[in-house]
N, C-alpha and C positions, 0 to 999 in steps of 0.2 A: 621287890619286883611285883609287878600287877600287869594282869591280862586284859586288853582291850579287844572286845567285840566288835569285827567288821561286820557290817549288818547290809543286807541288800536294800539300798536306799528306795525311796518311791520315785517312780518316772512318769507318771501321770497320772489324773484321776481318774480312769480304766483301767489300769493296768494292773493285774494283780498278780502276774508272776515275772520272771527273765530266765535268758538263758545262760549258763557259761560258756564263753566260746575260748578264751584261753587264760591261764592265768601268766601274769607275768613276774610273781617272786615265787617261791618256794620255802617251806618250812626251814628254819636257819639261817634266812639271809635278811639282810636289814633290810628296814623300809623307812623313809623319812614320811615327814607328815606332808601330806596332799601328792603322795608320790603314787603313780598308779598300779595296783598292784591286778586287777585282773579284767579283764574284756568281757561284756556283757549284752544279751540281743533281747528285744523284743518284739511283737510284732509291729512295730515303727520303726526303731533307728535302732543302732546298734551307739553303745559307749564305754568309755572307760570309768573305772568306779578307781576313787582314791581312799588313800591310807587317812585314817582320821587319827590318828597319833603315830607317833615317833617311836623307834623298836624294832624288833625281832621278829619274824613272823614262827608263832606259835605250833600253829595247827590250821588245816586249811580241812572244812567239812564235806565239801563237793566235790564233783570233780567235772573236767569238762565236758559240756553237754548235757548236765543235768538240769532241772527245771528248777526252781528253786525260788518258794514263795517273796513277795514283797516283806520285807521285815525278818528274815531268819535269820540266821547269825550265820557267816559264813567263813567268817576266819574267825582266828584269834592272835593277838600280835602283845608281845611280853613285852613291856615297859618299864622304865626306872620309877615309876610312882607306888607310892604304898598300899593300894587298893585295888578292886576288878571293877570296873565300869563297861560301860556299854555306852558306845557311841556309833551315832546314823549318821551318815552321810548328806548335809543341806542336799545336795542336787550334784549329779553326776557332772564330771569334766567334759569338754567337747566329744560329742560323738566319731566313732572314726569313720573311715573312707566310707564303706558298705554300708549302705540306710536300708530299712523294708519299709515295705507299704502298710498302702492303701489302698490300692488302685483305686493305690484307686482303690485300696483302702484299708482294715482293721479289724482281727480277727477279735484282739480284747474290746475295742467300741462295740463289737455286735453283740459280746453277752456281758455288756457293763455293770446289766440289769440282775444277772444272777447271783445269790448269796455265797460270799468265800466261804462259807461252812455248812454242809445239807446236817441238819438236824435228824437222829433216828434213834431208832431201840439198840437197847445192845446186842451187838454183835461182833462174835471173835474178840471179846475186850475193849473196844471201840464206844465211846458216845459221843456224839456230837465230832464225828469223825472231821476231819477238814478235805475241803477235796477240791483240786483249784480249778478257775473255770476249763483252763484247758485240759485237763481230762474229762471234767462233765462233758465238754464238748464232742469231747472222742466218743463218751459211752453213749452221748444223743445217735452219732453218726452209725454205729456199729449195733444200735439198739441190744444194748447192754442195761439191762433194771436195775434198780437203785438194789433190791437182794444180791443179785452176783458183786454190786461195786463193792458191798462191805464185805465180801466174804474173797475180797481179792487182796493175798500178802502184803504191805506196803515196805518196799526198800528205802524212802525217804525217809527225811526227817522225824521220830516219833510215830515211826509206822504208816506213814504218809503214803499214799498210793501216789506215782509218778508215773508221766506221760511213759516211761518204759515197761511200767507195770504191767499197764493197761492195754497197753498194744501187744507187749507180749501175750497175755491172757487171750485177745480176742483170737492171733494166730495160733495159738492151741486149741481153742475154742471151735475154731473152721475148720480144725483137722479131725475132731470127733468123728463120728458115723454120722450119717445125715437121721437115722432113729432114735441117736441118742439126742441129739442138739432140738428134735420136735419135743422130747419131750421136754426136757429142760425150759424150753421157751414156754411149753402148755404151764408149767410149775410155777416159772418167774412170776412176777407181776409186770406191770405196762413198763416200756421203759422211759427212759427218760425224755424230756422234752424241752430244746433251749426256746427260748420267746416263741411257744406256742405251736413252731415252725414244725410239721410232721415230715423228718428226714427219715427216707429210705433209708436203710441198712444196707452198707455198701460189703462183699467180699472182698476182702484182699488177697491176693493170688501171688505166685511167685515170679517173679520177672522170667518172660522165656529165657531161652540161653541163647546167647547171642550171633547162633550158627541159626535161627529163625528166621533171622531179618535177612537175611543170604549176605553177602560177600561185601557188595559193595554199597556200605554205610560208613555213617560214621554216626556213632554213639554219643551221646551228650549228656549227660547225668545233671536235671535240675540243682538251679545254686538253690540257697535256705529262702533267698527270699520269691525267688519267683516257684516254689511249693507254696508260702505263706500266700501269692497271689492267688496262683491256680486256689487253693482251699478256697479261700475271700470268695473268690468270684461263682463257685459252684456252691456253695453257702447261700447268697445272695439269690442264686435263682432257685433254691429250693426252697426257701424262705420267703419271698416274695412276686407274685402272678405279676410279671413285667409286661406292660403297654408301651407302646411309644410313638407319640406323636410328632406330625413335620411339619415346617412353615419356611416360606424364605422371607429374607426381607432385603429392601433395598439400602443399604449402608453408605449409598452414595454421600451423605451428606458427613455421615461421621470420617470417613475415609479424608474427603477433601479437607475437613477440620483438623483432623491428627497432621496431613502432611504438612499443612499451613505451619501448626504453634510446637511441632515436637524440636526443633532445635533450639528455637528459644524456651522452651521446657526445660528442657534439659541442662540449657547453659543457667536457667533461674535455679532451679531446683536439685542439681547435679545426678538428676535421674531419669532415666529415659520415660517417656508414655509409649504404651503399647495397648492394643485393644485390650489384652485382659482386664485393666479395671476400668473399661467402657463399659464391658458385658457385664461386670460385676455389679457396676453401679446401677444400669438396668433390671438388674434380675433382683437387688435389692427394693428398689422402689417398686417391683411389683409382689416382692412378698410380703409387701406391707398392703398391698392390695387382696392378695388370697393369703393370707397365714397359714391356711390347712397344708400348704406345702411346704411349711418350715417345721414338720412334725416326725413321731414316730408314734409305732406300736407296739405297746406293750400288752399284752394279754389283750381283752377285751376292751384295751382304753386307750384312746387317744390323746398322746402326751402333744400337745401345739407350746413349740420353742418360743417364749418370747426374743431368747436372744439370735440373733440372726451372725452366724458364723459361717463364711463361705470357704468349701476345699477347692483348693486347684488342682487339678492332677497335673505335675511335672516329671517329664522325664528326665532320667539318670542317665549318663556317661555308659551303663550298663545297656543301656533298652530297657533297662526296669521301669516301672512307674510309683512313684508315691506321692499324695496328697497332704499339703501344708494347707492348715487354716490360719485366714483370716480373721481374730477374732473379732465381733461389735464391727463388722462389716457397714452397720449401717450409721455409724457414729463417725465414718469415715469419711473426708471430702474424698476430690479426683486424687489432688496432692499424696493426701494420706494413704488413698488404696495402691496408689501407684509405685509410690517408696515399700511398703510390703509386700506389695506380689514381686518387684525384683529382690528385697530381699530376703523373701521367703525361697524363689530360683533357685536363685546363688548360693545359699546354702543347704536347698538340697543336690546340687551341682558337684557341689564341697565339701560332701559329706558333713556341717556345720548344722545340721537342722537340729533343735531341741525335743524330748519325746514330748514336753505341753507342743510343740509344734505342729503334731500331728491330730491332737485331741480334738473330741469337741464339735467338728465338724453338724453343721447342720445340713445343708443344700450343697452339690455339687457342682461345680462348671469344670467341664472338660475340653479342648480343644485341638478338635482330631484334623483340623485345616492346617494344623503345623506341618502336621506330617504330608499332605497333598491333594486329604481327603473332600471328598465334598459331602458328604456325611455322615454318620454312625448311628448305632444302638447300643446308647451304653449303659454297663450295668452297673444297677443302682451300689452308692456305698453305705451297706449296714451300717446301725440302723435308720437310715435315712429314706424319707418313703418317695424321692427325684434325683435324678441328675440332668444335664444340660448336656448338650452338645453342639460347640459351632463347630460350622465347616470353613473351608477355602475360601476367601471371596474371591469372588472370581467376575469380570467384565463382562458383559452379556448385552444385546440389543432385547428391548425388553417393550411395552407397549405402555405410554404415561399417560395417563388422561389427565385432562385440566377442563378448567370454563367455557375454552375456546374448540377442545374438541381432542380428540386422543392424539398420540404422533410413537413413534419408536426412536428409543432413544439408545444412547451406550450408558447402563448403569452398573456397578457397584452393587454381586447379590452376593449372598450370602444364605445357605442353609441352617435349620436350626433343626435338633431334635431332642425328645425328653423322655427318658424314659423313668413311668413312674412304679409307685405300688399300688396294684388296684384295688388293694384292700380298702383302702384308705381314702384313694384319689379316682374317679372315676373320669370316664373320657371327657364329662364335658368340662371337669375341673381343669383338669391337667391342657388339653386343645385350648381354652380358654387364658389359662396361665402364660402357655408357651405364645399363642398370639399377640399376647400384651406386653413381652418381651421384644418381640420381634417390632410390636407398635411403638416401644418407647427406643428403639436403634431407630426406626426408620424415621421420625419424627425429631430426632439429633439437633440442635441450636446450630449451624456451621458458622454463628456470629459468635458464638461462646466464650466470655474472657476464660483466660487462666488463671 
């Protein structure tokens, strides 16, 4: 007999931890091979992990809702083979129903940048401790110094500090005397800091009791993923000074083009056209014109993406929102973008979205005219220093000027708005960007083959 190592596979090139959200075998029952033995979330999709041999399940290391590095060994499962090996998982099976974001976007994309292992002195037995981004993340938020994080128990793996460590720590922490925690803070050193970003130190407090709110409510306790948003999105604006710039434009020509060729699109191509990869292909050709908006910041340095990878924010059957990319956006004909954003949709729709699915994102496009809006201010997706927002189009008498002299017409407008990082992007880049967008919708071919 030989024991085989279930190992927590990798789910994309940010991701450095998951979560367990349930397992589905138990110590002593069989498992065949590629059968799935436990349910796993991260901050993108949620999936099932399979059995990578045939057997008995051994011993199971976690338990559910632990946090649980990329790479650990998380079962063990008895085989008929003569040896103990260790086998990974190529890539997770279909994701299930329940996907997390992005908003609109991606708490591991935001600290991609930070080292899975902080290097220190020894401490409590400890070198070269490991500490994964989402606790550094917690201890930035709570301004926790790298001295208390080694000198905090770890219940995890090999003495591992775990997001429950940590949080329990800070809520004993806040319950100190307020003369003892000054001094402590006087003793500490600085604490931590993720990309640069100086985050307040937030109190967490106990939820009132529920006779506060008086009689007549009704209580709703956040699902996981709309917490992972709210974070994302209050992350995002502590993190980066948001601007946001407005333009309309007149879409009359692209409008009258889609109505014209979408049936016979569709019957060619067996996929529908929809503005989304109109606006894509637009906001492509112009970040070939400014690149500084296809970038981030790290530290002091301005990282400019050559690759241009667009996110959609799509909504969920939930009201959730999560952002699929596009990758090589601009390597893309209309054909091309158009067969991906529907099936990028569909299967965030279908809970089918892959975690590289959400990866990677460079530049955002959002569109808040689904909903009935005529326009928004949306926040940016870490770390990305833009997002995009169309509105409604909407029919309007408007005033056209020509050779022959102005007239009012019925057009086809459309809002646009951008909200950037002003670290980065200043007004006249960002007004100028967003213009040039709006210039290459209103300037549309309506002779355009397909």
């Amino acid at each position: 007999m030989a024991l085989v190592d279930l190992i927590m596979p990798k789910l994309g090139e940010s991701i450095m931890e998951a979560t367990i959200l349930k397992w589905h075998k138990q110590p002593g029952e069989h498992v065949n091979m590629d059968e799935t033995v436990l349910e796993i979330a991260t901050d993108k999709v949620d999936s099932e992990v399979p059995s990578t041999a045939e057997g008995t399940i051994e011993e199971i290391l976690y338990k559910v809702n632990d946090v649980v590095p990329i790479g650990a060994v998380i079962a063990k499962i008895k085989t008929g083979a003569a040896e103990t090996v260790s086998a990974t998982p190529s890539a997770p099976s279909q994701p299930v129903q329940e996907t997390t974001t992005a908003a609109v976007v991606s708490k591991a994309t935001a600290i991609s940048t930070l080292p899975a292992t902080v290097k220190s002195s020894q401490t409590n037995g400890h070198i070269n401790r490991f500490y994964s981004p989402l606790v550094l993340n917690i201890a930035a938020n709570e301004g926790v110094s790298m001295t208390e994080l080694e000198n905090i128990p770890g219940s995890g793996n090999e003495g591992r500090v775990t997001k429950r460590d940590i949080l329990e720590y800070v809520h004993n922490r806040t319950a100190r005397p307020h003369e003892e925690a000054e001094t402590i803070s006087r003793s500490q050193q600085p604490a931590i800091h993720v990309q640069q970003a100086h985050l307040p130190a937030q109190v967490k407090s106990e939820p009132a009791p529920v006779s506060s709110y008086g009689n007549n409510v009704e209580i709703i306790e956040m699902d996981r993923m709309r917490r992972l948003i709210a974070d994302h999105m209050v992350r995002s604006k502590h993190t980066s000074p948001h601007v946001t710039s407005f333009t309309e434009a007149d879409v009359t020509n692209l409008v009258m083009w889609r109505d014209k060729v979408k049936k016979e699109f569709e019957k060619r191509e067996a996929t529908k056209i929809t503005f989304t990869p109109l606006f894509i292909e637009a906001i492509v050709k112009c970040i070939k014109k400014f690149p500084l908006i296809n970038s981030m910041l790290d530290g002091d340095r301005i990282i400019v993406k050559k690759d241009i990878h667009i996110g959609m924010a799509t909504a969920l059957p939930t009201g959730n929102l999560i952002v699929p990319v596009i990758k090589n956006a601009d390597q893309l004909n209309l054909v091309g973008l158009a067969k991906q954003v529907n099936n990028l949709a569909e299967n965030a729709r279908t809970g089918k979205l892959k975690a590289d699915d959400t990866q990677g994102g460079t530049f955002t496009l959002t569109n808040v005219g689904t909903f009935g809006s005529l326009m928004g201010t949306p926040i940016i997706n870490q770390p990305q220093v833009a997002i995009l927002a169309v509105g409604a189009i909407k029919k309007r008498p408007v005033v056209v000027e020509s050779p022959h002299g102005d007239s009012i017409a019925i057009r086809h407008m459309m809002y646009l708005s951008m909200s950037y990082d002003h670290r980065i992007v200043d007004g006249s880049l960002g007004a100028t960007f967003l213009t040039a967008v709006a210039k290459e919708l209103e300037n549309f071919n309506s002779d355009r083959e397909i």
